[in-house]
Residue, then its C-alpha position, 0 to 999 in steps of 0.5 A: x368158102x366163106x370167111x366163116x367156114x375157114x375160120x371154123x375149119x382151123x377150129x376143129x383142126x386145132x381142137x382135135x389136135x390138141x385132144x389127141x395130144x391130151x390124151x395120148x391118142x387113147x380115146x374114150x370107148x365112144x370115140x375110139x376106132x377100135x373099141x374092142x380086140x379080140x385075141x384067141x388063145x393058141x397052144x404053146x410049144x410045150x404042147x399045150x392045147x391040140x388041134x381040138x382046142x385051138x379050133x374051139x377057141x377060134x370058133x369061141x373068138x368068131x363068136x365073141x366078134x359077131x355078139x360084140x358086133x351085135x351089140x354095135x361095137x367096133x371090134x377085131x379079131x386079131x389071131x395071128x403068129x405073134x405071142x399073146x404078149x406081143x399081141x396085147x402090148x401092141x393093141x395097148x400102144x395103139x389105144x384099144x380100149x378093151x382087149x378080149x382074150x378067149x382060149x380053150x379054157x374059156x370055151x369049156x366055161x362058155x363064156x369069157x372074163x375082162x376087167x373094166x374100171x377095175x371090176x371083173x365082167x363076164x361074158x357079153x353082158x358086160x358090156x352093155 
């Protein structure tokens, strides 16, 4: 490797360490790893949401990740045991931009809500 290439390597070493620690490890939706998490909806424990609506709202929430998918977004879907709460807060500490929560509720709608720069979109369009 020339004089030229090291030079350059230690460059972008040091440019990429310095916008990570600028921006906290929170990148703007193009750069980010994981621009999109989806989270499904479970029944609490004081019976909210059967069966019935638990398997809508996974089936709502497959559906949201193939159309985010679609669209070239690097998405995932989260839906494990941990509490929704927990669950948003940790895809908030790790930087996701977007988090998508879909429920029974949303099912009936057909369709989904999310904030972006403060303004309320609905659905996939939203995101183009």
């Amino acid at each position: 490797a020339g004089v030229d290439e090291i030079a350059l390597g230690i460059f972008l070493e040091r440019f990429v360490g310095v916008y990570i620690e600028h921006t906290g490890g929170r990148f703007p939706l193009w750069l980010a790893p994981e621009q999109v998490r989806v989270l499904q909806v479970r029944g609490g424990p004081g019976g909210h949401g059967g069966d019935g609506e638990r398997d809508r709202a996974a089936d709502a929430a497959a559906e949201v990740l193939a159309g985010l998918g679609q669209l070239g977004l690097r998405a995932s879907l989260r839906d494990d045991s941990a509490t929704l709460s927990r669950r948003v807060r940790d895809a908030h500490e790790q930087g996701v931009p977007y988090v998508l929560v879909v429920g029974a509720r949303f099912c009936r709608r057909s369709g989904f809500c999310f904030r972006a720069g403060g303004r309320l979109k609905q659905g996939l369009d939203g995101f183009r």
